[in-house]
Rosetta silent file (secondary structure, phi, psi, omega in degrees, C-alpha in Angstrom):
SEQUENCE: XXXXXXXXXXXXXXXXXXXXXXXXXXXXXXXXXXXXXXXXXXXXXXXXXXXXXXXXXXXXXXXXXXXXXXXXXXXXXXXXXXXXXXXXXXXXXXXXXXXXXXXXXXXXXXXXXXXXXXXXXXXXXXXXXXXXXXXXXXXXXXXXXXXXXXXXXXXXXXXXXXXXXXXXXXXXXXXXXXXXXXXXXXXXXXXXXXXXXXXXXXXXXXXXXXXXXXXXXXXXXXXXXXXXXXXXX
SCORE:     score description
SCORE:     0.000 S_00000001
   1 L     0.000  131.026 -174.708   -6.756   82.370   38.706 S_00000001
   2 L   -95.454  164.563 -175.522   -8.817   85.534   37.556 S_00000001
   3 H   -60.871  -20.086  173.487  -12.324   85.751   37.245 S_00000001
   4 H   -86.759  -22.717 -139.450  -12.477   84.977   33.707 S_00000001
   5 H  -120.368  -47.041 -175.204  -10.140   82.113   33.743 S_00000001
   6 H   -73.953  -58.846 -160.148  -12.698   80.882   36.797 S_00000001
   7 H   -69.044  -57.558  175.608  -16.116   81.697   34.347 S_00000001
   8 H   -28.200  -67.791  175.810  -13.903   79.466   31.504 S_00000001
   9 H   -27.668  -78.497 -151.610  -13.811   76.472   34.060 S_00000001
  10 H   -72.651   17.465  121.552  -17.082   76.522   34.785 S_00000001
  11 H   -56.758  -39.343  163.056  -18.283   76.408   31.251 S_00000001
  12 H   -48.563  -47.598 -163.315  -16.221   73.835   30.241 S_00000001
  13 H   -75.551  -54.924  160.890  -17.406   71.707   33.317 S_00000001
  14 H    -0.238  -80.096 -152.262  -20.913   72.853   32.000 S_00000001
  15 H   -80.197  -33.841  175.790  -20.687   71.299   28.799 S_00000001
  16 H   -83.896    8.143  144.136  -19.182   67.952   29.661 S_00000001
  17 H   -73.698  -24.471  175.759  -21.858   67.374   32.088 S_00000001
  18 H   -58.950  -46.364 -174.682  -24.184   68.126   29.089 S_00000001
  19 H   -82.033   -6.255  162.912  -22.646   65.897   27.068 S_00000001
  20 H   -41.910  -46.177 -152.143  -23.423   62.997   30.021 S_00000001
  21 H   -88.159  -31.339 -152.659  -27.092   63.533   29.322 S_00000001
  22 L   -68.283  128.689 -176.944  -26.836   63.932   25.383 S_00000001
  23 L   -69.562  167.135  177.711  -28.465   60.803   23.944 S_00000001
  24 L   -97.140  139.694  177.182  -26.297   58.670   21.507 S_00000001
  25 L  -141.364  163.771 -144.853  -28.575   58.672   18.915 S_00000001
  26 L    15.327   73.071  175.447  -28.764   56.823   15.242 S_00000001
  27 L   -89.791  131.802 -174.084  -27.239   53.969   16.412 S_00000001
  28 L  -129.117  161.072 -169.059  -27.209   50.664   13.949 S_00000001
  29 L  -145.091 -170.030  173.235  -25.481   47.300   14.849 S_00000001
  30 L   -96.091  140.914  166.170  -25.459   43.392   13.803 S_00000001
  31 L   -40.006  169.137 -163.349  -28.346   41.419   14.794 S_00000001
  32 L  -146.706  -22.918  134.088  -28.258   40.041   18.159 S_00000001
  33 L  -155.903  137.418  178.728  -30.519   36.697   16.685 S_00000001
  34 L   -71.129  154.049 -178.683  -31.366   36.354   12.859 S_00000001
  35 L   -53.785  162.715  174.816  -34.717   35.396   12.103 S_00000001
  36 L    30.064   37.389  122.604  -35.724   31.534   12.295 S_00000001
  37 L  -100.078  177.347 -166.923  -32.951   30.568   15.257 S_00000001
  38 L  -138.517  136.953  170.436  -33.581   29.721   18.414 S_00000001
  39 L   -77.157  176.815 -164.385  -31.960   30.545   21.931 S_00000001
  40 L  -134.070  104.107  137.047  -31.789   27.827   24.753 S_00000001
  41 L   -69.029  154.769  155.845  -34.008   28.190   27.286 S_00000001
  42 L  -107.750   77.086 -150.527  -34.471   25.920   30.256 S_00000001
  43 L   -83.807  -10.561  175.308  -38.142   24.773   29.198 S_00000001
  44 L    74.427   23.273 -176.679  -37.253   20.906   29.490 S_00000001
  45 L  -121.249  136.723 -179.528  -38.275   21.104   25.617 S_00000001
  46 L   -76.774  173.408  156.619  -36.363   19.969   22.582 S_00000001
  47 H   -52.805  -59.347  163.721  -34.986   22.316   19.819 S_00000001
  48 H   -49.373  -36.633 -152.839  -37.043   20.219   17.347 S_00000001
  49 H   -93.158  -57.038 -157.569  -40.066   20.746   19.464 S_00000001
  50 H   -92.340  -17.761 -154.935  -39.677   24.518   20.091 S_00000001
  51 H   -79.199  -21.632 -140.306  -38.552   25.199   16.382 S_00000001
  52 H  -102.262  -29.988  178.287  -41.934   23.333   14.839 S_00000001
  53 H   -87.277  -40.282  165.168  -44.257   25.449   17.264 S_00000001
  54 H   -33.733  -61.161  137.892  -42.509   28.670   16.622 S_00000001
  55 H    -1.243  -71.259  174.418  -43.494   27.957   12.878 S_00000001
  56 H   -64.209  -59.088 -168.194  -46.910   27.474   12.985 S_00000001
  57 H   -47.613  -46.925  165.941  -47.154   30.162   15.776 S_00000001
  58 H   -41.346  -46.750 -177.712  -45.548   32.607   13.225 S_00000001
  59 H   -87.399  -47.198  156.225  -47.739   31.743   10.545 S_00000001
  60 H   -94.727   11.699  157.977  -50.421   32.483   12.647 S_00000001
  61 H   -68.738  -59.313 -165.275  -48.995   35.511   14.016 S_00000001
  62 H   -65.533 -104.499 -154.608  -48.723   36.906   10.517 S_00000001
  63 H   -38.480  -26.700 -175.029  -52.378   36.215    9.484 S_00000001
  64 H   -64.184  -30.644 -162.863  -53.611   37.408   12.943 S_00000001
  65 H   -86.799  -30.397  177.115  -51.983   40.787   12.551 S_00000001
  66 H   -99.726   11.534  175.094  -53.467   41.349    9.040 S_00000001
  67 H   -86.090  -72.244  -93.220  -57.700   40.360   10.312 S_00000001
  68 H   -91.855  -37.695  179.161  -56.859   42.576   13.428 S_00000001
  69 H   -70.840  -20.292 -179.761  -55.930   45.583   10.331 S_00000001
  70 H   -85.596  -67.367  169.211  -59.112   44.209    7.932 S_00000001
  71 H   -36.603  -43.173 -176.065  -61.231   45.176   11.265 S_00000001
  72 H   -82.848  -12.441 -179.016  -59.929   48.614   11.656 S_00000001
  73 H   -88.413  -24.109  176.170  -60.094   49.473    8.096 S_00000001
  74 H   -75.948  -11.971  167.191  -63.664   47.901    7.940 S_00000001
  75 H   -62.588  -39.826 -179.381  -64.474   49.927   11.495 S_00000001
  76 H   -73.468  -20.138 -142.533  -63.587   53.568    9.904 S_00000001
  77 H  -101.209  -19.543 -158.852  -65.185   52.024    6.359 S_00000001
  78 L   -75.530 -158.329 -166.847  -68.397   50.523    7.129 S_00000001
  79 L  -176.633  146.947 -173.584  -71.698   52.230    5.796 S_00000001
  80 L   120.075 -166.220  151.385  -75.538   51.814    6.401 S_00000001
  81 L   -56.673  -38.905 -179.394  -78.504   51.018    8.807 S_00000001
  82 L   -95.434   83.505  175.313  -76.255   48.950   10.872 S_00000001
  83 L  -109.747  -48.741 -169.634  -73.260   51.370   10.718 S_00000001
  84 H   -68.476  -14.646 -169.238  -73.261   51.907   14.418 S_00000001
  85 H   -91.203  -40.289  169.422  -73.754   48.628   15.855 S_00000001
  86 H   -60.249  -32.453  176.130  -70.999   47.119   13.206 S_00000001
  87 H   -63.153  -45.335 -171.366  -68.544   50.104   13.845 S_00000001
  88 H   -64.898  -58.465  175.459  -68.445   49.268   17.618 S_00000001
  89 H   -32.768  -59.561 -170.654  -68.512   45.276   17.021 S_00000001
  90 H   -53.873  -36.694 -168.728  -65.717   45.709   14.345 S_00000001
  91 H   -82.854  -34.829  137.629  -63.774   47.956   16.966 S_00000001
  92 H   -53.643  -38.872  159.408  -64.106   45.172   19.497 S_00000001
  93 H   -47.145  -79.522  176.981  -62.958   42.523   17.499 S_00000001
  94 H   -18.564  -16.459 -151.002  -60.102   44.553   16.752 S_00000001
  95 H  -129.393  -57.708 -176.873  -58.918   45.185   20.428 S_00000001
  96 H   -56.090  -25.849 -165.374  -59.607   41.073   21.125 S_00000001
  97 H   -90.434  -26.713 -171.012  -57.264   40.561   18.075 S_00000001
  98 H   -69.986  -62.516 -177.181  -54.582   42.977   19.189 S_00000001
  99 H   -27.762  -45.278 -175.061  -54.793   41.047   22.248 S_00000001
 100 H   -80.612  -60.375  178.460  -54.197   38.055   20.818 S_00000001
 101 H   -55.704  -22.669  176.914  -51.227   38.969   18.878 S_00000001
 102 H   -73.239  -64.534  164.434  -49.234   40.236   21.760 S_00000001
 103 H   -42.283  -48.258  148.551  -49.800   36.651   23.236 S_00000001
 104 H   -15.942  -73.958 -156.823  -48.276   35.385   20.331 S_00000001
 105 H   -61.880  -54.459 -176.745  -45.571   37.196   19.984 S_00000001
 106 H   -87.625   28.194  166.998  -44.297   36.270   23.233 S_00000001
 107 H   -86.918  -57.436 -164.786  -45.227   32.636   23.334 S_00000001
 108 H   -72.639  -61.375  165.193  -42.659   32.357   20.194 S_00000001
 109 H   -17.982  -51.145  163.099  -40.403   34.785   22.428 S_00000001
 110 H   -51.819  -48.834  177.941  -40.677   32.563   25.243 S_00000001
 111 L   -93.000    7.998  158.177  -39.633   29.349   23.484 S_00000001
 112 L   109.929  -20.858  179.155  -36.096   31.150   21.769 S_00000001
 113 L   -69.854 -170.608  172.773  -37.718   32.458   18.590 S_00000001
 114 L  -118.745  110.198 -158.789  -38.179   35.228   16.936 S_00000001
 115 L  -104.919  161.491 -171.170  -41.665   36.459   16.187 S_00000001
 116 L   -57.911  130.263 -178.556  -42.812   38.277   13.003 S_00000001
 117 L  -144.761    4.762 -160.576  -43.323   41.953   13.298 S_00000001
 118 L  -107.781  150.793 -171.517  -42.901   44.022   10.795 S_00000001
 119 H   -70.578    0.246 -177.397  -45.751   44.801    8.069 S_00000001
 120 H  -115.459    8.519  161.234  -43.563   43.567    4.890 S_00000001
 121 H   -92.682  -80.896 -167.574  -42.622   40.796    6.543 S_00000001
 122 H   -31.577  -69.789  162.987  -46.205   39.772    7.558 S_00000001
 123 H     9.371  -84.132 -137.471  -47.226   41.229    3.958 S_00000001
 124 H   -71.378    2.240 -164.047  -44.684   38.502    2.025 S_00000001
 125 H  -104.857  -49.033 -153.326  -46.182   35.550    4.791 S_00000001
 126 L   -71.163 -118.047  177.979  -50.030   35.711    5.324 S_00000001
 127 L  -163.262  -25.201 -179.596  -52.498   33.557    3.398 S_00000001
 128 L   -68.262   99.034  174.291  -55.382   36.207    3.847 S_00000001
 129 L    -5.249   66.903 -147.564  -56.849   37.613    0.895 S_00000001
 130 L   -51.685  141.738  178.286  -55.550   41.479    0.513 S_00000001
 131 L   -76.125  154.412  131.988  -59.060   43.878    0.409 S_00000001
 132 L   -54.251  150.814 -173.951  -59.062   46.672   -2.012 S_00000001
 133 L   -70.060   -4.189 -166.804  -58.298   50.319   -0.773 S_00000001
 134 L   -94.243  171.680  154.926  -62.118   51.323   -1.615 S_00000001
 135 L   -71.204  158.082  154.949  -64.757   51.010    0.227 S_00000001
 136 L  -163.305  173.276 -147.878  -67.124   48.105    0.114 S_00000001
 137 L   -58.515  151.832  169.340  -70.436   46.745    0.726 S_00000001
 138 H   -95.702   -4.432  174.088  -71.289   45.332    4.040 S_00000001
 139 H   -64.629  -22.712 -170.067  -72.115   41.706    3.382 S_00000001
 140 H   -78.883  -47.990 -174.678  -68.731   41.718    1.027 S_00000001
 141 H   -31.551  -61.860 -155.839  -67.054   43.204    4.496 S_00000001
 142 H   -77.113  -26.393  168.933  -68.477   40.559    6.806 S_00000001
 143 H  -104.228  -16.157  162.585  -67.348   37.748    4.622 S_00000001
 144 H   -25.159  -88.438 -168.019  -63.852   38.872    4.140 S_00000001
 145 H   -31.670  -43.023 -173.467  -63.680   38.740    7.736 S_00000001
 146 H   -49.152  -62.849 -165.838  -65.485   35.184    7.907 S_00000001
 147 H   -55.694  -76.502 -163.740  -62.553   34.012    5.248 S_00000001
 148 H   -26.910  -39.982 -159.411  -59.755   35.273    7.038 S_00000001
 149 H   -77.464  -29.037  168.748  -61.100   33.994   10.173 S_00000001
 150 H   -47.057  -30.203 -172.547  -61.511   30.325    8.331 S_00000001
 151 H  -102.882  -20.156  161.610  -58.066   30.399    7.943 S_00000001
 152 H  -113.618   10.601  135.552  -56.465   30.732   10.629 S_00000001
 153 H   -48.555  -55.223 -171.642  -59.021   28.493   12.183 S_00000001
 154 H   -72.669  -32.580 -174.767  -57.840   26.063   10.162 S_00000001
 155 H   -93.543  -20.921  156.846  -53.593   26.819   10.741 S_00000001
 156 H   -72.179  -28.524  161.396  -55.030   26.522   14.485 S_00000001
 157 H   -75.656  -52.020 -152.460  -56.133   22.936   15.003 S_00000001
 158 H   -59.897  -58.135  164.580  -53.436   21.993   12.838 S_00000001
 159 H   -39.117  -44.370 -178.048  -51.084   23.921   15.026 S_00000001
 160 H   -68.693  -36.421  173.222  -52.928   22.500   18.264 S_00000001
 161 H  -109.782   35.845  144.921  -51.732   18.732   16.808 S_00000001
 162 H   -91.934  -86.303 -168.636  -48.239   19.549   15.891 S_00000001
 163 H   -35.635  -67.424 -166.130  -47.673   21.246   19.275 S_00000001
 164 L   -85.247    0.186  147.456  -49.115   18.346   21.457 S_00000001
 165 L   -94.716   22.215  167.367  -47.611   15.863   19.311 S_00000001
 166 L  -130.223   43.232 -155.751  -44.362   17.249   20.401 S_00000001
 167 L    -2.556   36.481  175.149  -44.933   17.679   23.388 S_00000001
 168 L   -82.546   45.987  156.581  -45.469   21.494   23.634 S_00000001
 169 H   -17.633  -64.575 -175.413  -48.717   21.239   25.972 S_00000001
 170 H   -57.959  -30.870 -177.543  -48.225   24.978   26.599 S_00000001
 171 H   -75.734  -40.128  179.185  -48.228   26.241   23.183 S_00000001
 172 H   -66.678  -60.579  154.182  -51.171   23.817   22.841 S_00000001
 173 H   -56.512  -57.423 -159.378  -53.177   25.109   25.723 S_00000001
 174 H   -56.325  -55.395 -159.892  -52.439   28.622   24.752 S_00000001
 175 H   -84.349  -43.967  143.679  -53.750   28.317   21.178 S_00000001
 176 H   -68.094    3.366  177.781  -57.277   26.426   22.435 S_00000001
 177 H  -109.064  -45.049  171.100  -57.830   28.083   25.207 S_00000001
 178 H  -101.984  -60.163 -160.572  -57.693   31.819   23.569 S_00000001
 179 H   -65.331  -23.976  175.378  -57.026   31.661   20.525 S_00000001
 180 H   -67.574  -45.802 -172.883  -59.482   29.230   18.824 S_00000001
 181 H   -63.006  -34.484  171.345  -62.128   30.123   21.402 S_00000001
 182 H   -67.458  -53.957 -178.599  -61.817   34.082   20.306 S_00000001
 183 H   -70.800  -17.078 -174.444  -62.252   33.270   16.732 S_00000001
 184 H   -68.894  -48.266 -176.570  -65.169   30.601   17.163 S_00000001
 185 H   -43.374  -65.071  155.326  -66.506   33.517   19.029 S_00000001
 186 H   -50.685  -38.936  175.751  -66.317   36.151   16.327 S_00000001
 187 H   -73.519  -28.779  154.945  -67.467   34.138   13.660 S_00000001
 188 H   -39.113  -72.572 -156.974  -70.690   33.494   15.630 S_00000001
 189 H   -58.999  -64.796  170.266  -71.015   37.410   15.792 S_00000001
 190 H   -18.840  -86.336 -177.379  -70.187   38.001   12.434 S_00000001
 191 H   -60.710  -54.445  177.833  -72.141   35.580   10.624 S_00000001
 192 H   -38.498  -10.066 -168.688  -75.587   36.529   12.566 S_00000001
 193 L  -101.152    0.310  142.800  -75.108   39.225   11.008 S_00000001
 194 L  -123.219   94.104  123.352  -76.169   37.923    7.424 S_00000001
 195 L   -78.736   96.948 -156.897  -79.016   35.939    8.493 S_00000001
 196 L   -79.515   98.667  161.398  -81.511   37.475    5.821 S_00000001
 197 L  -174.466  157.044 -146.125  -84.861   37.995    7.946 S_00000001
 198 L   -82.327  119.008  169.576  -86.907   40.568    8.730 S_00000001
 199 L   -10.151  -71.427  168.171  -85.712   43.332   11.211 S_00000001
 200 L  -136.293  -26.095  177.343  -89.484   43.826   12.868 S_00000001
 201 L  -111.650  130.438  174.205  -92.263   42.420   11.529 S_00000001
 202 L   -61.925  106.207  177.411  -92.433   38.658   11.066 S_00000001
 203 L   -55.552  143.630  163.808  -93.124   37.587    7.637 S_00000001
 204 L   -80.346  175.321  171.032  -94.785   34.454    5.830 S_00000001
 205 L   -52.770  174.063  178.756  -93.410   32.415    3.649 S_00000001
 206 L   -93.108  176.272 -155.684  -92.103   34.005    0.479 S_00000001
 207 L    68.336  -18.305  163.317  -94.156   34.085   -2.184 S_00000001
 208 L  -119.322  152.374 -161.807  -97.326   34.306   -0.353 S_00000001
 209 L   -75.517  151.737 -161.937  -99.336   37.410    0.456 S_00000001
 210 L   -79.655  156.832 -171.068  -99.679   38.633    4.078 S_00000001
 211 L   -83.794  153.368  166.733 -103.751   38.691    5.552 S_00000001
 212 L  -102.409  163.611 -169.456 -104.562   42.649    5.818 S_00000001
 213 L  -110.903 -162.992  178.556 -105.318   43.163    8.868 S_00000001
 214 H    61.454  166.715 -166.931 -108.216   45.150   10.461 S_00000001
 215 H   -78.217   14.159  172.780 -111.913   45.353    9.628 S_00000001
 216 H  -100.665  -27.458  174.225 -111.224   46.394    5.911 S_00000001
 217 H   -69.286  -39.670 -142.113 -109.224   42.843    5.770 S_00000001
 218 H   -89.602  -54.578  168.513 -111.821   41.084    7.571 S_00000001
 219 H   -51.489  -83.018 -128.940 -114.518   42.379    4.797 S_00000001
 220 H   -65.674  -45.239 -170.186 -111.876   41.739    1.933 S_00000001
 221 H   -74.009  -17.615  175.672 -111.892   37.909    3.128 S_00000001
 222 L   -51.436  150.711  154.406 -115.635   37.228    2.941 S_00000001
 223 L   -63.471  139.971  168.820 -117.010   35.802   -0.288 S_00000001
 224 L   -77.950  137.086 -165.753 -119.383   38.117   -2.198 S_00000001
 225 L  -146.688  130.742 -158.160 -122.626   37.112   -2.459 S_00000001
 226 L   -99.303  155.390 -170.992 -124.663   38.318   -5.580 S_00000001
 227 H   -64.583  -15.325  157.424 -128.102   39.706   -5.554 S_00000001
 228 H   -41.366  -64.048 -167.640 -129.940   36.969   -7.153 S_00000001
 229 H   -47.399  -52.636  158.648 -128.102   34.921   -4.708 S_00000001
 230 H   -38.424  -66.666 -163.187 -129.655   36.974   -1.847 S_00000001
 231 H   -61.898  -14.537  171.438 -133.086   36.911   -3.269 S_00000001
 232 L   -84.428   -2.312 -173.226 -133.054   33.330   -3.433 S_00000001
 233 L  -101.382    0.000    0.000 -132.596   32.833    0.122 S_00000001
């Protein structure tokens, strides 16, 4: 074999080791499970059982995923005297909510489902009011959030007595021990924050005028007393 014949080889050898490494890439298939079946785990759980928490859990999957995006667009969005303390808050929520959905997902993972992930799927699902693309005010911000958060308060106790009246205890725990407790939490934060009263100095009731202070108030409250009135004493 001549040297050329030898340099041939070992190019050849080259390139089919190359192609070992080369990724296969834009690969599509069949589903591997269609939305709303369920695999068989062995959880000691019915079908009936796991299908009815997966459900709820879905539905609150969905709305959770579009609050956790109405925080980050109200964290880049908000505006004012409070900008900084609400940007950070909003940016915490956000990160608790993230949190939350990843537990989700794989609770409904766990029990054979499938859970909701994609934004046009959530989209065609939640119950949560869609915001406009503008900006807006922050008291209109702060009660979005409050609604949103009403609502899937509300698909969570419901969810907490469908689950333990099927005997999904875990699913049950799971949804009162973080989730309900994280949103009770937020809405606390939230809502202090329109509680109309004054920043620093404490006010009287409305409608009546505040004492001046100091020794020009202190004059201003005596009665005037006229010079007759003098001359008579």
């Amino acid at each position: 074999m001549n040297a050329m014949s030898q340099q041939r080889q070992r190019g050849n050898q080259g390139e089919a080791q190359a192609r070992e490494a080369q990724p296969l890439l834009r690969q599509r298939g069949r589903e591997i499970q269609p939305f709303g079946t369920l695999v068989e785990y062995p959880l000691a759980l019915s079908a009936k059982a796991r299908a009815a928490s997966v459900k709820v859990l879905n539905q609150i999957l969905a709305d959770t995923l579009v609050l956790r995006d109405l925080y980050k667009k109200h964290h880049w969005q908000v505006a004012g005297p409070t900008f900084h303390q609400l940007h950070l808050l909003f940016d915490r929520h956000f990160k608790e909510q993230a949190a939350l959905i990843d537990t989700l997902g794989e609770r409904i993972q766990t029990l054979g489902g499938i859970a909701l992930a994609m934004a046009h799927d959530v989209a065609e699902r939640t119950k949560i009011e869609r915001p406009p693309r503008g900006r807006e005010q922050v008291p209109v911000q702060l009660s979005r959030l409050l609604d949103a958060h009403e609502v899937i308060l509300a698909e969570v106790r419901k969810a907490v007595k469908i689950t333990t009246e099927r005997g999904d205890e875990g699913t049950a725990d799971l949804l009162m021990s973080d989730v309900l407790r994280t949103h009770e939490m937020q809405v606390w934060f939230l809502s202090e924050h329109l509680v109309d009263t004054p920043p620093v100095r404490a006010g009287e009731r409305r409608g009546r005028a505040r004492p001046r202070a100091g020794a020009r108030g202190r004059a201003a409250a005596r009665p005037r007393v006229s010079a007759r009135s003098r001359a008579a004493r």
